[in-house]
N, C-alpha and C positions, 0 to 999 in steps of 0.2 A: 161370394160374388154379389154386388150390390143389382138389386133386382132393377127393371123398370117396365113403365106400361107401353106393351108393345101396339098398342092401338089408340094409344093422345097422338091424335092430330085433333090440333084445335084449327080449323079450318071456315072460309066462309061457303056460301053455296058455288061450286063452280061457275064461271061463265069461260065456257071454250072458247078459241082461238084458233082459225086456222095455222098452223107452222110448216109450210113445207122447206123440203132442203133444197136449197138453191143449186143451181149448174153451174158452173163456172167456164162450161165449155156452149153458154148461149145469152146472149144479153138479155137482163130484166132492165125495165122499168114500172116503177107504180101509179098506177093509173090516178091514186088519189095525191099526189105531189100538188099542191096548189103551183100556181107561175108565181117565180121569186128572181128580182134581179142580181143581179153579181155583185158585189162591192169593186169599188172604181179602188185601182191603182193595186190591188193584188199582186197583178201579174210582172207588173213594172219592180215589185218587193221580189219576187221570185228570179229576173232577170239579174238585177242588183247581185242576191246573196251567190248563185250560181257562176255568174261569169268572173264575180270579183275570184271567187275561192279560184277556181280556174285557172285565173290569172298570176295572180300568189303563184298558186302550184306550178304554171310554166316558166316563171320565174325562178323557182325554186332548182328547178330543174338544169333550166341554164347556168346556174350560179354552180352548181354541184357540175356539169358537164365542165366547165370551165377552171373549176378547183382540181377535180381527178383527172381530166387527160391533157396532157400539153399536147393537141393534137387528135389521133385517134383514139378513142372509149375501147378498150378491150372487151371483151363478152360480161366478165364479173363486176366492169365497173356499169357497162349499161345497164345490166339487172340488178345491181343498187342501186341504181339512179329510180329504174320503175320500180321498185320497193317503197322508196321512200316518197314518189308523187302519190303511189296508191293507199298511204297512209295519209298521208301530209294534208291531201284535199280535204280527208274529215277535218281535221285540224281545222282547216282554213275555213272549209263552210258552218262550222261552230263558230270561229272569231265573226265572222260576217253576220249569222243568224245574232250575233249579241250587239254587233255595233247597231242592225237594225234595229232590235229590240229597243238598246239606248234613245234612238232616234226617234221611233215610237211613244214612247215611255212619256219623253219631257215635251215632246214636239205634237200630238195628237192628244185627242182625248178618248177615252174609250167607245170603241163603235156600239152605237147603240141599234138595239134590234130595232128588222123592221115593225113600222107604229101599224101594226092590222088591229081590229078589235079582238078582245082576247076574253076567252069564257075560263070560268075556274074549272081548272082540273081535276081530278081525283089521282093522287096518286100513292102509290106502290112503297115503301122505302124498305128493297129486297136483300138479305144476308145471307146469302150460300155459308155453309159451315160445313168442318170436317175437322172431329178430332181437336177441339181447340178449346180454349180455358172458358168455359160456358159461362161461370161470373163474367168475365172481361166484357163478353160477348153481347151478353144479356144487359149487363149496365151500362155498357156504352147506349144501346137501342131506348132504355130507357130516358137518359139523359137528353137524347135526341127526342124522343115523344114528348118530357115534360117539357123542353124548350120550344116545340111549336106550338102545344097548347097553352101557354104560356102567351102565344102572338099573333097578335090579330093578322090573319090572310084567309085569303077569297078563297085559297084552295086546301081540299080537304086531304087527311094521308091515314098511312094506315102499315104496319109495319107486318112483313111476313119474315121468319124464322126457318130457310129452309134447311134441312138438316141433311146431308148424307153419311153420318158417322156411323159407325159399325159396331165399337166396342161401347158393351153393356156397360162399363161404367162413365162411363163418357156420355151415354145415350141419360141416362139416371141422370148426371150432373147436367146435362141440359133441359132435362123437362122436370127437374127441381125450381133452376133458376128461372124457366121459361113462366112457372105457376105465378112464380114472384113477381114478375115482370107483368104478368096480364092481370093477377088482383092488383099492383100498385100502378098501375100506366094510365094516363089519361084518355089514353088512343086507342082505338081497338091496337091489339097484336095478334098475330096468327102464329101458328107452327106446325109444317112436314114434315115427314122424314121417311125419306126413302127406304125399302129396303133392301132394293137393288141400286147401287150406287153407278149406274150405269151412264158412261161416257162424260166420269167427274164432276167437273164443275158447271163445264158445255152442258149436260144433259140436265142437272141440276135444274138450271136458267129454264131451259127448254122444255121441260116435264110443268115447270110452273106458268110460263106463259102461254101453252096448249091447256091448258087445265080452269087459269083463271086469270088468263091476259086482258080478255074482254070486261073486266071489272074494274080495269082501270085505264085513264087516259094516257099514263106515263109511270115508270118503274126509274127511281135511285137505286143505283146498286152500286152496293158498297161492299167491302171486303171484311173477314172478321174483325179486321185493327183498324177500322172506320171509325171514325169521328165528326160528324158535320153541325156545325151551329143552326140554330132556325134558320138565321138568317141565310147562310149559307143555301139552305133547303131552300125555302121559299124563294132566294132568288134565282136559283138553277128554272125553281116552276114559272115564277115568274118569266123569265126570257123567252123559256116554252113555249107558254103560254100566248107571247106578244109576236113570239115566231112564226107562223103555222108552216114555214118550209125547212126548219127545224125537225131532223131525225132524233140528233144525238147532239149534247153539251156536256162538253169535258170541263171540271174544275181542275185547279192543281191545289193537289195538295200538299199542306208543308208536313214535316214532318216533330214528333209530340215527342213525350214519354220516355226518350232514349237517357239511361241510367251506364252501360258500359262505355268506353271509350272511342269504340270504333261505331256503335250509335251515336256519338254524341257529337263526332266529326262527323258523320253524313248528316245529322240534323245541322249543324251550324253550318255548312256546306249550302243545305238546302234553302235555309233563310238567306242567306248573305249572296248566292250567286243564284241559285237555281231559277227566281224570280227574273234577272235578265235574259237566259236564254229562251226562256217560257214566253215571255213577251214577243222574240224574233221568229219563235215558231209559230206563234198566232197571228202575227204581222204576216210571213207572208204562206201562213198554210190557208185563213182565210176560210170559205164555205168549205174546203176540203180538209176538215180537221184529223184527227186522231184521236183513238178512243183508248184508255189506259186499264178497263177492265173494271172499273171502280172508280166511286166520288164522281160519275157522270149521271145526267139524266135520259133518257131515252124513250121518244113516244111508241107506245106499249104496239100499237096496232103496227107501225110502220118497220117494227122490228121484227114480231110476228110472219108478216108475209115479206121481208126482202132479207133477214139477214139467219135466215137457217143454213146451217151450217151441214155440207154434207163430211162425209168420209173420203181421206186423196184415197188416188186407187192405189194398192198395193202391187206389187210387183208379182208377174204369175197369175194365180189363183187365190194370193191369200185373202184375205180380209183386212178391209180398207183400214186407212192410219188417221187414227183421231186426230182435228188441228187442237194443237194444245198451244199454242198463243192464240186463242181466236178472237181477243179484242182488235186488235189491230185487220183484220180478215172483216168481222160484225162493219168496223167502221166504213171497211172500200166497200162491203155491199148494201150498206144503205146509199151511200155516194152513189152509185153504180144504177140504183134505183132510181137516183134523181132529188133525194133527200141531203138537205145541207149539212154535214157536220161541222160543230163550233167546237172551240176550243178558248176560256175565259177565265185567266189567270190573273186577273184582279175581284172574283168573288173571294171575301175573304170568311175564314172559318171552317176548312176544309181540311183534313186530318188525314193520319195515317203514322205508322210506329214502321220502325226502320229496324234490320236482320241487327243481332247485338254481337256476333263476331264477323272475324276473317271468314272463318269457315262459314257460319252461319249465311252469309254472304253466299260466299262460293256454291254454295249448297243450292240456293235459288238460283244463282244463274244456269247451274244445268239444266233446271226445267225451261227458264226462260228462251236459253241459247236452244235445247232442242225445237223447241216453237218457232222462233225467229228466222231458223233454218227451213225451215218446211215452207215456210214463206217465200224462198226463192220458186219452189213448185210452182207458185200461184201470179207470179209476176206478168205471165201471156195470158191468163185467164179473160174472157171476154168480159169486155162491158169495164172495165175498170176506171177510174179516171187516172190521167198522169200522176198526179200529185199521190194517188192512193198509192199506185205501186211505187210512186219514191217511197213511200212511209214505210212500204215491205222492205224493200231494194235495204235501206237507210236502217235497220232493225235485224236486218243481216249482216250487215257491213260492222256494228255497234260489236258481233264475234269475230266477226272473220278478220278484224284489225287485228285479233291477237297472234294468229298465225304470223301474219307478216310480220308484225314486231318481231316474234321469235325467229323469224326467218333473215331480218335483218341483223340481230345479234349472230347467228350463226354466223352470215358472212362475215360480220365484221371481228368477231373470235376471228375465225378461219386468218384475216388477211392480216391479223397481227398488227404491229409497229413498222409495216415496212416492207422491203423485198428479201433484207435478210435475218428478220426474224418473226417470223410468225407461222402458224401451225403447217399451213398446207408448205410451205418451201423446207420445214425440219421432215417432212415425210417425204419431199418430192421436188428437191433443189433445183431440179431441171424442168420444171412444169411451165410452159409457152404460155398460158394463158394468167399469169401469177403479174398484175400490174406494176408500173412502179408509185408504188404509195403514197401521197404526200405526205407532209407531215400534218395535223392539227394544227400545230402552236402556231403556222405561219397566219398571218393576217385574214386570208381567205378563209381559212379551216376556222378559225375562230370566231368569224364574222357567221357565216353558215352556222356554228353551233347557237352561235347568243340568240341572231333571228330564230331559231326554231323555238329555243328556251321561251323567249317572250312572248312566240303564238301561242305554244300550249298556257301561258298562264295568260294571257290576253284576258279571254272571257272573265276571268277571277276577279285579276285587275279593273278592269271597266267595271265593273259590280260593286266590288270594294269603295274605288271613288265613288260612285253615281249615289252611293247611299247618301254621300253628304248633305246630298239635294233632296231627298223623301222629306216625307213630313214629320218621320221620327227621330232617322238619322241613327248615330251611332248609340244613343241614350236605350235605345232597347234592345242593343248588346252589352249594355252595360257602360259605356265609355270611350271614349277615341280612345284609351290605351288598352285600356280589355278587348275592343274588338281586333284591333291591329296585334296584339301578341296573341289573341287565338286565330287570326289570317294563319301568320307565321309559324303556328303549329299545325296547322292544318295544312299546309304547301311541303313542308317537311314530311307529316305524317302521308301524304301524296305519295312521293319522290320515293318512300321508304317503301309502301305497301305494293306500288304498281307495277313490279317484276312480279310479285307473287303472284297477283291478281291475273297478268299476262299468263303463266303457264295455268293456272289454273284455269282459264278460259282455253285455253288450246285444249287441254284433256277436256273440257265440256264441248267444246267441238266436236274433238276423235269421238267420245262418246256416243253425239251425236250420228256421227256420221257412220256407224259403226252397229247403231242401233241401242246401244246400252243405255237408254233414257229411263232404268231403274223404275222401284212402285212406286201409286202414289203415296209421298209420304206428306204428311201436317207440316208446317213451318214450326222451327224452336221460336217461341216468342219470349219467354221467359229468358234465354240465355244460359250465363253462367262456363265458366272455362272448360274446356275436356280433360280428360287426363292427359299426360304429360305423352305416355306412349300414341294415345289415340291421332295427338299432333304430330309424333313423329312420323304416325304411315299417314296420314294426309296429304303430309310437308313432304314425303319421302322426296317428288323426286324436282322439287325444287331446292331442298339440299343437296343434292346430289349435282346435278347443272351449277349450281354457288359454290359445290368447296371445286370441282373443277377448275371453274374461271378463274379461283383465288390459286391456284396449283399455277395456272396456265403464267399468270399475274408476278408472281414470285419467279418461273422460269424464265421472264423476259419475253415469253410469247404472245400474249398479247396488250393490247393499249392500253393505258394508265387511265384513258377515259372510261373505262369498263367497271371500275373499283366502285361506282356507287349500286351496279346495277348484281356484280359479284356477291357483294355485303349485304345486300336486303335478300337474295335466295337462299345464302347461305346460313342466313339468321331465321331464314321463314319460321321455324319452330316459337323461338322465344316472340319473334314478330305477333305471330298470331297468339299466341298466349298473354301477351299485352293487349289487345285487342279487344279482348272481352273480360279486362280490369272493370272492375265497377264504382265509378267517378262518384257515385250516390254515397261512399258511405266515405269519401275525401272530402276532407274540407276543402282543398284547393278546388271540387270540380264543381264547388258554388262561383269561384272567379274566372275563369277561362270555358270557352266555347259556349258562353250565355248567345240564347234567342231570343225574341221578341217575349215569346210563349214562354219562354224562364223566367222573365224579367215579372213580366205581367201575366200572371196566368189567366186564360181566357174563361169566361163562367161556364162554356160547355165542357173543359175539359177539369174544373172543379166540381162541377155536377155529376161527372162520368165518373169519376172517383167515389164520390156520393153512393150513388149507383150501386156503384161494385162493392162498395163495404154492405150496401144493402142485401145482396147477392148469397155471399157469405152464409156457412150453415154456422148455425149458435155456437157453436163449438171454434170457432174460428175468430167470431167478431171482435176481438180482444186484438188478436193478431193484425186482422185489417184495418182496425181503427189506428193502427201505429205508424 
């Protein structure tokens, strides 16, 4: 067993920090908030995105009341009707948050902070770790050190490495790479490591701000697969800086590095559309942002004393339940203090590497989905702003869609092609409450499917055009015809994956709900396919739901509209084993699903490469260099 020194922490002198944990059941505010005014017309973007969706959705409503009953709604048709408003609003309030966005975009120019005199900073640039590829880790940090001192700014930084990792070899590969890192870095760098990993990532954050919060004016924390340019850095501190009622500033990050398939569709995903919605949630979330856990900046002090996080209570006598989404929880209680959260999706240079399978995917969301859940807990919590607990309310609903989907496929299984043929009338011919079904094909039913078709890809669409108009346009996706045939693979590979992805979010629900939210485990970053069986029991029982529907399909019992959603669960196996192909070593994945960052690689993310080949033990450099 590879040994390592259980007492390197290279560390500076502490300056403590008060951190208490907050109540949720008493309103704070912090005494040292300077007075900040509101930005004009916020609220007027919020009315818009809200009443429009609304309205869609009461429309939506009428059109479907009007298609199924000539007359009166039976019981099964009004609870398909409230099925599909209760999904259909997210829909609609995403097409709206992008139309605003667009309007935004071309029509405004970026709000600029307010102009207060602003003193340099000192700040933090913080790495929680666990269990993670310590080169990666370690060169990216460095890449980012040599690119600020590298650039002339007022404010100074200084990077900490905190470690919660447990296994000795793991512990060894980071305080290999971390020596590397602090003989070659221009910056000071620090490095922790706990050895009680207590309350993950949350306690992490919170053992280092109690310890040496007071040594800096402001903390970037960033995630192990971070990546931020100087400039990116410096202008997070900058806005800070010129803010003083500025808590927290969230960047968006695009997404790097992705080499398998189902990476390489969420990176092109992320360049090509992500940036329009980002834009409508900035538009109209306003001083009341969101905080994404990472690639934001955050004044050290004002996090300190408003945004500690207690324990919810447990039910009985147990012992309270860690919030395990607590970015989103941090953001409502700095808001809640009085402190503004931003959100600025036009700093550019802001990074992050995307899950490399289905699974790999899926795997996060159950940590994510149980957090987001807990969330509903905190919705009455005192002191909140509206907007804050839409952000909760809205981060719950992002799961709890999947139930309903599934809920609607059931009914719509159940009711078949009709009155006389479909599942519930072959078990129960005589059933009163069994509607009479329209057809699809007819005008209305068809009219009803294409509108919903064109909402959900709306957002995509508006994005897709609106590129024309950027400054770079389609040239760094490579070409109007490479971007437009990787659109089309990407809306395909959509259509294809999104039943899987549905059940597998229902079991991270039950999960959920259930308590089965499993240890903590590291994220695969590396990737790489499973074996063939391990997909099978993953997959199990969305093949089993797929060769169903395809039985039901072939029997005549249910609707021929069902065949694309039948064939994507049924295939979930090979689906996901496609998935996590690796485009890197295809020639073809040099011409389809190109980004900006493919085209033109960006110097911190040629640097961080750098980096990590530097990382490397001698024995390897051959291999890295390649």
């Amino acid at each position: 067993m590879t040994r390592y020194d259980s007492e390197l922490n290279s560390t500076p002198v502490e300056v403590p920090l008060a951190h208490p944990q907050q109540d949720f059941s008493a309103r704070h505010h912090d005494a040292e908030v300077p007075v900040w005014k509101r930005l004009r017309g916020v609220w007027r973007m919020r009315v818009f995105t809200l009443l429009t969706a609304a309205a869609i959705t009461v429309g939506v409503a009428i059109g479907l009341g009007d298609w199924l009953g000539e007359g009166r709604l039976s019981l099964i048709e009004a609870g398909l009707i409230g099925l599909v408003c209760f999904t259909f609003f997210w829909i609609c309030f995403g097409v709206c948050s992008a139309a605003l966005g667009l309007m935004i975009r071309f029509r405004q120019p970026p709000r600029p902070a307010p102009d207060a005199p602003s003193k340099p900073l000192k700040v933090a640039l913080v790495v929680p770790i666990y269990h993670e590829d310590a080169d990666a880790v370690m060169g990216n940090a460095g890449a980012m050190l040599a690119d600020l001192s590298d650039r002339e700014s007022e404010h100074s930084y200084e990077l900490f490495a905190l470690s919660d990792s447990q296994n000795p070899d793991i512990i060894a590969s980071e305080q290999r790479a971390f020596r590397i890192l602090q003989r070659d870095a221009a910056l000071p760098a620090w490095y922790r490591r706990r050895e009680n990993n207590t309350d993950r990532k949350t306690g992490n954050l919170s053992d280092w701000v109690a310890r040496w919060g007071g040594r800096y004016d402001a903390m970037i924390v960033l995630d192990a697969d971070s990546l931020m340019s100087a400039e990116a850095l410096d202008g997070l501190a900058c806005e800070m800086a010129r803010d003083p009622s500025a808590g927290l500033i969230q960047s968006l990050p695009r997404l790097i590095g992705a080499r398998s398939l189902f990476a390489r569709l969420q990176q092109f995903s992320s360049a090509a559309y992500g940036w329009l919605l980002a834009e409508g949630l900035a538009a109209w979330a306003g001083q009341e942002g969101n905080y994404w856990g990472h690639n934001a900046i955050i004044r050290t002090r004002a996090f300190a004393l408003c945004a500690g996080l207690p324990r919810l209570k447990a039910k009985g006598k147990g012992e309270g339940k860690l919030i395990m989404s607590h970015d989103f929880v941090e953001a409502g209680l700095l808001r809640r203090s009085g402190w503004a959260v931003r959100f600025l999706p036009r700093i550019a240079g802001s990074y992050e590497e995307s899950p490399t399978s289905l699974v790999d995917y899926a795997l996060r969301d159950r940590r994510w989905c149980h957090g987001n859940l807990q969330h509903l807990r905190l919705l009455c919590a005192k002191g909140f702003h509206p907007v804050s607990r839409f952000h909760l309310f809205a981060g719950a609903m992002a799961y709890l869609m999947s139930p309903a989907w599934f809920a609607l496929l059931v009914v719509w299984a159940l009711l078949g092609r009709g009155e006389d043929a479909n599942v519930i009338s072959y078990f129960s011919p005589e059933n009163p409450l069994m509607p009479n079904w329209p057809e699809i094909t007819g005008p209305k039913g068809l009219g009803m499917l294409i509108f919903m078709y064109v909402m959900l890809l709306a957002p995509k669409l508006m994005a897709a055009g609106a590129l024309a108009l950027t400054g770079t346009g389609y040239r760094a996706f490579g070409g109007i015809a490479r971007f437009w045939g990787s659109f089309i693979l990407e809306i395909f590979s959509a259509i294809a994956l999104a039943p899987v992805l549905m059940i597998q979010q229902l079991l991270a629900v039950l999960r959920a709900t259930f308590g089965l939210s499993g240890d903590w485990q590291p994220q695969r970053r590396e990737g790489g396919s499973m074996p063939v069986i391990d997909l099978v029991r993953f997959h199990l029982l969305e093949t089993i739901l797929g060769f169903a529907l395809v039985a039901g399909l072939f029997a005549g019992l249910i609707s021929l509209w069902l065949i694309p959603i039948a064939a994507s669960l049924a295939l979930a196996v090979p689906l996901s084993w496609l998935s996590a192909l690796d485009l890197g070593a295809w020639h073809s994945g040099k011409h389809m699903l190109l980004t900006p960052e493919m085209t033109e690689e960006p110097r911190i993310v040629t640097m961080a490469r750098q980096w990590r080949a530097r990382m490397k033990p001698a024995s390897e450099k051959g291999w890295a260099a390649e």
